[in-house]
C-alpha positions in Angstrom: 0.0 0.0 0.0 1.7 3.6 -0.9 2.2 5.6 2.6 0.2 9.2 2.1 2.6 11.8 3.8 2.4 15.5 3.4 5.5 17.2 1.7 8.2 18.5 4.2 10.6 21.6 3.9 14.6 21.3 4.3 17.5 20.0 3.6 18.2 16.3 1.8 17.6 14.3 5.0 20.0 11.4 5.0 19.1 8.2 7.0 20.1 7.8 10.3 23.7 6.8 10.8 24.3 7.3 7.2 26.2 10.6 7.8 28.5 9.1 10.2 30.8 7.3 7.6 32.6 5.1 10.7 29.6 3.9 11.5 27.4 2.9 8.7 27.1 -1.2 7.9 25.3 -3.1 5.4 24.5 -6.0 4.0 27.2 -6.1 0.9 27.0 -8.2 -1.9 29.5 -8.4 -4.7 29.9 -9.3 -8.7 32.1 -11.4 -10.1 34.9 -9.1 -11.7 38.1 -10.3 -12.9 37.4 -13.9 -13.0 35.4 -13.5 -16.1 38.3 -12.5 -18.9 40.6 -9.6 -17.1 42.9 -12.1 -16.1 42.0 -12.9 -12.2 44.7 -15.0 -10.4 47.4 -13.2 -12.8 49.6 -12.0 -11.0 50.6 -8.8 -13.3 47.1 -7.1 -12.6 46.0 -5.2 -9.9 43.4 -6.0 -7.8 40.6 -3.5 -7.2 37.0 -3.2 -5.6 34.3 -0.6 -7.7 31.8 0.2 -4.2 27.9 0.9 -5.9 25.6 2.4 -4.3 22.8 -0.2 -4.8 21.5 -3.5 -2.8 21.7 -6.3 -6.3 23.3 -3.8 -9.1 21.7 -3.5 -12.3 21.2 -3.2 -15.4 22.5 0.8 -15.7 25.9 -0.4 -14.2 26.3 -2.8 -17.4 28.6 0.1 -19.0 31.0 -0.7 -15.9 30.7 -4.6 -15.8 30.8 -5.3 -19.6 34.7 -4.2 -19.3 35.7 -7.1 -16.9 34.0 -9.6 -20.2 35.6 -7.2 -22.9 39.2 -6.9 -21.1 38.7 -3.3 -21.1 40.5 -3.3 -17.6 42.9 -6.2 -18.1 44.2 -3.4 -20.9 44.6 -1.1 -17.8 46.1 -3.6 -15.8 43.5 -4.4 -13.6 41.5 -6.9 -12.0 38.0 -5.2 -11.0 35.5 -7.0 -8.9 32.2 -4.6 -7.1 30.9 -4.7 -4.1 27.1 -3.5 -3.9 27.1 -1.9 -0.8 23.5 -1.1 -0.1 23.8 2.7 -1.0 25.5 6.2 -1.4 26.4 6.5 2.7 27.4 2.6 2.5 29.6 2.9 -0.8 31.4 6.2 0.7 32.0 4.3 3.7 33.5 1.4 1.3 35.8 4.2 0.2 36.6 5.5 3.4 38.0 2.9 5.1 39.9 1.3 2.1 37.4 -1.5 1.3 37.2 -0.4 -2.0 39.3 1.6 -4.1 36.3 3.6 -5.7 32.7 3.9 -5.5 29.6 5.5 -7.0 29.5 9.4 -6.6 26.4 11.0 -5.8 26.2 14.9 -5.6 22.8 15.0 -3.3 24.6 12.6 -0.7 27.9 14.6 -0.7 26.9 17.9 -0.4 24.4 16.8 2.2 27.7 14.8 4.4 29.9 17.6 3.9 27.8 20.5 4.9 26.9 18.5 8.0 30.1 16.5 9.1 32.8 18.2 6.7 33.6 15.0 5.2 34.8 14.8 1.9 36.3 10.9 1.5 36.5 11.3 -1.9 36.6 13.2 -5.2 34.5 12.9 -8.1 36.9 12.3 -10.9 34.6 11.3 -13.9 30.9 11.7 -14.4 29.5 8.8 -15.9 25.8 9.8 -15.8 24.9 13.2 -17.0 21.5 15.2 -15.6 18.6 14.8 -15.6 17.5 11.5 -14.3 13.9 12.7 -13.5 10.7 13.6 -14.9 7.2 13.7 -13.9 4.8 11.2 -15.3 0.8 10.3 -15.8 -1.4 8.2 -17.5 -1.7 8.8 -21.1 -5.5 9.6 -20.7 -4.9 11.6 -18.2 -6.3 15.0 -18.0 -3.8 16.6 -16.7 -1.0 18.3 -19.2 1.2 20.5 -17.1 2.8 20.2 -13.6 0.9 23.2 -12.6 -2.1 21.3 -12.5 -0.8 18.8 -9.8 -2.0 21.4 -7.7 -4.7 19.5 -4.7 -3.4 16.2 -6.4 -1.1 13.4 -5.1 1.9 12.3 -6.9 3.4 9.3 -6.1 7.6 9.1 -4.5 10.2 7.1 -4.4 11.2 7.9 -0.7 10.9 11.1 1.4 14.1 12.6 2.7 15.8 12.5 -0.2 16.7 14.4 -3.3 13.7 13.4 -5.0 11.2 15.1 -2.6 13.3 18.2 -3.4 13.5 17.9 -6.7 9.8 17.4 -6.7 9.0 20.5 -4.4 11.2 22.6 -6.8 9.9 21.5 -10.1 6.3 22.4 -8.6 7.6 26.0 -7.8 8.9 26.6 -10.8 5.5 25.7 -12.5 3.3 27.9 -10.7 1.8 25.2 -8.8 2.2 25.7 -4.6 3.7 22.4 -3.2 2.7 22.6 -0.1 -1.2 21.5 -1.6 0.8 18.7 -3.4 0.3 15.1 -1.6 3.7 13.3 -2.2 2.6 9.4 -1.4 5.1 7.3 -1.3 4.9 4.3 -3.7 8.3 2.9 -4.3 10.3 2.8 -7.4 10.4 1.0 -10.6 7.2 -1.1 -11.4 5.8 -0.6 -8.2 5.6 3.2 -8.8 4.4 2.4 -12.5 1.2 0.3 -11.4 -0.1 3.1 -8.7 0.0 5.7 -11.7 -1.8 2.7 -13.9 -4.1 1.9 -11.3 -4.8 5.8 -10.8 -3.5 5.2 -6.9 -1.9 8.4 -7.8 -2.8 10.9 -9.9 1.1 11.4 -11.1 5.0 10.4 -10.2 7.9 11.7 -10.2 9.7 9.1 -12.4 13.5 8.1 -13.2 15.1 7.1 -15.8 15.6 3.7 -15.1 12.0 3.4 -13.8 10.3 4.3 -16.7 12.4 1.3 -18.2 10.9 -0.9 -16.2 7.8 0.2 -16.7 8.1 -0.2 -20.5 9.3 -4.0 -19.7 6.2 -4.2 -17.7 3.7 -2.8 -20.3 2.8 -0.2 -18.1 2.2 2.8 -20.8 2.4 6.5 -19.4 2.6 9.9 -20.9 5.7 12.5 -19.4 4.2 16.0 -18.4 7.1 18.8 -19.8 9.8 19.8 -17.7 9.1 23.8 -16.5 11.0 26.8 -17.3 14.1 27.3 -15.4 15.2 23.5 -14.0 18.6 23.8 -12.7 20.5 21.1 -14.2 22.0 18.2 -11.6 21.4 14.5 -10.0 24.8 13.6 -12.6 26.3 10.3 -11.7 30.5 9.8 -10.9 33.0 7.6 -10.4 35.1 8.9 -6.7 38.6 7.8 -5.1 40.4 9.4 -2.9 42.6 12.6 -3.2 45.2 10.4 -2.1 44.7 7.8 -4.6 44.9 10.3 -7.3 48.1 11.3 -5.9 49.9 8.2 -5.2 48.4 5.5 -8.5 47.3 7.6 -11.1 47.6 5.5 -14.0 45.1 3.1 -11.7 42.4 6.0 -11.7 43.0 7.3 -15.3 42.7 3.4 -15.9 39.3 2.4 -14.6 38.1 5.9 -16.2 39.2 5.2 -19.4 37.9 1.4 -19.0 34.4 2.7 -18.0 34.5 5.1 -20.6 34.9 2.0 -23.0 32.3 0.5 -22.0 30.0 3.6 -22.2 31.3 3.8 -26.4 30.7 0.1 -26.7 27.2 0.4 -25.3 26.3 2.9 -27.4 27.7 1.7 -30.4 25.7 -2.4 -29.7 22.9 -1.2 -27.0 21.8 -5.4 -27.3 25.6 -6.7 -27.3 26.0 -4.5 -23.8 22.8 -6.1 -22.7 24.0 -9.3 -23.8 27.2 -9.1 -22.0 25.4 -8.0 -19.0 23.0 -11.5 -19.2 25.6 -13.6 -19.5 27.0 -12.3 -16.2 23.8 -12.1 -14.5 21.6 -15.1 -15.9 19.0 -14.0 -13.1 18.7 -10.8 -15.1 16.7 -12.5 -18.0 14.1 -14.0 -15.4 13.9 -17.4 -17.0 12.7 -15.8 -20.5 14.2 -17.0 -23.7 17.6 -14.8 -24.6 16.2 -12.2 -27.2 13.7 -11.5 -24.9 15.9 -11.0 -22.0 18.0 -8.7 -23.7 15.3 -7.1 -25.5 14.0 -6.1 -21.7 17.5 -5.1 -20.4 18.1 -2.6 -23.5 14.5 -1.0 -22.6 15.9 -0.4 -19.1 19.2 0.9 -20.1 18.5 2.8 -23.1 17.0 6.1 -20.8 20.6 5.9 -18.9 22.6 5.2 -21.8 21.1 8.9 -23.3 22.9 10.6 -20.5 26.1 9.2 -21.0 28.0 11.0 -22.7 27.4 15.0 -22.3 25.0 17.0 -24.4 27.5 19.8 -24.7 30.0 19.1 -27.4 32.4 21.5 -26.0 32.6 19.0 -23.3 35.2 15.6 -23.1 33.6 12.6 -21.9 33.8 12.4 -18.2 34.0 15.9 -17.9 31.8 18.0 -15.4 30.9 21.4 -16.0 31.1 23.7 -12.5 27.8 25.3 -12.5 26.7 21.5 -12.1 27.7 21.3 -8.7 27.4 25.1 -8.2 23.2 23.8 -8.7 23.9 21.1 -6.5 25.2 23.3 -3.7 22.0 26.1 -4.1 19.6 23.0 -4.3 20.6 21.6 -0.6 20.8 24.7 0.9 24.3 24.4 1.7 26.2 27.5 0.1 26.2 28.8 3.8 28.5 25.4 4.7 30.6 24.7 1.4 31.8 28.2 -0.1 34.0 26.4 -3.0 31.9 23.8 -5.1 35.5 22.5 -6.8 36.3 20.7 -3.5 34.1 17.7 -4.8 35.5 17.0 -8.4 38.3 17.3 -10.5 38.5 17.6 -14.4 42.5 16.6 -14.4 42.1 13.3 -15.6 39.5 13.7 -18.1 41.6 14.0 -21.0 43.9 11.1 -20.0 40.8 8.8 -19.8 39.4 9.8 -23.1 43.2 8.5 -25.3 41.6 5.8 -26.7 40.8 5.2 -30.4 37.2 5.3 -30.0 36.1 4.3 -33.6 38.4 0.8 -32.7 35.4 0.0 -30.2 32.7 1.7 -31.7 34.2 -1.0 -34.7 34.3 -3.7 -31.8 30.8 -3.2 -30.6 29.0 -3.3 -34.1 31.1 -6.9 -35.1 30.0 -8.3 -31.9 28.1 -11.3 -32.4 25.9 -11.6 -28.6 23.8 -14.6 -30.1 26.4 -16.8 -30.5 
């Protein structure tokens, strides 16, 4: 049953304990990584843990996992295996105490630990997942055709206390409509979410990208309400390490960049090879359905992700994160009182490094890879 709660004011609210890096714990689960082509057990690669901030994975990290098959890493000279920590506070933590060597970076949860605590573990070094992850959604016989209309309606939530319910608030605002006569019920994400909006539970929901994937896997047909005037661009996706990382193995970081951002090419270039890839690592994935199916399904919940991926602005390398980003990220949490220099959470150094590849050789790869065989 979807929880009705009214709509609260504030900062991101991060769960309990999750601020306090030394003591968050979680039930961690991990991938196989190098024992599936990179070489594992060879003694000339090095041996590193990618910390996500997710319970199972997913689909959306198959531009990271696809490498370990590919031996996009075993070029770099590494052995990658990931850890799915449970989520952002868990990953960081992963980072922190030198569990893993990076993690997922997430923007709403950093700004949020560092304004509080002054904790900075790591820094943001390439951003995989460009904005905007969100959009608002309805039934496509709705009535309703703008956000400002959600006025004295309920739209349905992924979880309070997060960025979303900000993101919502904001987006509301900016539309003319008054949030505070919005009901935010909480329904979950993914299919869950999709079937309250079917089953008019809610009257709209504030949607990601990777939700309205599963949705179109589930048949659950919608209609997305346009975005209003003045949306501050943010909720980008990175890959962290630590400063000191950076400093001391370089050629390690610019190495699971640059293997990461060859997965993100070959993807693009053979969405069902990618998805493929990702199956054969994850039978469980394909939920017992014949392969062309499976994969089928899995390129309908990557393909909203996979538009973000590389960035929009062509005056922009791969990877590379524009300052105003986290500038909007900053102003959105109410935090420019706490963090008066926004570069403290990236860097741009590496960027170029990770992007000397010969991108038409795997574009070239990608399109001669045979996945049903």
């Amino acid at each position: 049953m979807p929880q009705s709660v009214s709509v609260r004011r504030g900062l991101i609210v991060v769960a309990a304990g999750a601020l306090a890096l030394s003591t968050v714990t979680g039930c961690l689960s991990e991938s196989q990584g190098g024992d599936t082509g990179s070489g594992a057990g060879d003694g000339s690669l090095k041996n590193v843990v990618f910390a996500t901030g997710s319970t199972t994975g997913g689909p959306h990290f198959a531009i990271q996992e696809i490498g370990v098959n590919l031996g996009f890493y075993k070029e770099e000279g590494l052995s990658v295996s990931f850890k799915h920590a449970g989520g952002n506070a868990q990953a960081t933590a992963e980072l922190d105490r030198d569990r893993a060597q990076f993690a997922t970076g997430t923007p709403s949860f950093q700004v949020s630990n560092y304004a509080k605590n002054g904790a900075l573990p790591g820094v943001n070094f390439f951003e995989y997942a460009y904005p905007m992850k969100w959009d608002f959604a309805v039934k496509p016989d709705s009535p309703i055709q703008s956000l400002r209309e959600l006025e004295g309606r309920s739209v349905g939530i992924s979880a309070l206390g997060t960025a979303d319910e900000l993101v919502a608030r904001e987006w509301l605002r900016l539309a003319g409509a008054n949030p505070d006569k919005v009901k935010l019920t909480v329904t979950g994400g993914g299919e869950p979410m999709g079937t309250a909006v079917q089953d008019s539970k809610v009257d709209a929901a504030l949607t990601w990208d990777t939700y309205r994937g599963q949705w179109d896997v589930a048949g659950i047909s919608y209609r997305v309400l346009p975005r209003p005037e003045g949306v501050s661009e943010l909720g980008g996706f990175y890959l962290q390490t630590k400063k000191s990382t950076i400093e001391s193995d370089r050629a390690m970081v610019v190495g699971l960049g640059r293997a990461t951002l060859k997965g993100i090419v070959f993807a693009l270039a053979n969405p069902e090879a990618a998805a493929a890839i990702y199956l054969d690592r994850h039978p469980e994935a394909g939920e017992g359905k014949p392969r062309e199916e499976a994969v089928a399904n899995l390129v309908k919940i990557m393909k909203y992700r996979m538009a973000n991926q590389l960035p929009a602005d062509s005056s922009l390398l791969p990877g590379q994160t524009r300052p105003q980003e986290w500038a909007n990220e900053v102003a959105f949490a109410g935090a420019a009182d706490k963090v008066k220099d926004p570069s403290i959470f990236y860097t741009n150094d590496l960027v170029k490094e990770i992007n000397d590849f010969d991108r038409a050789t795997i574009e070239k790869m990608a399109k001669e890879y045979d996945w049903r065989n």
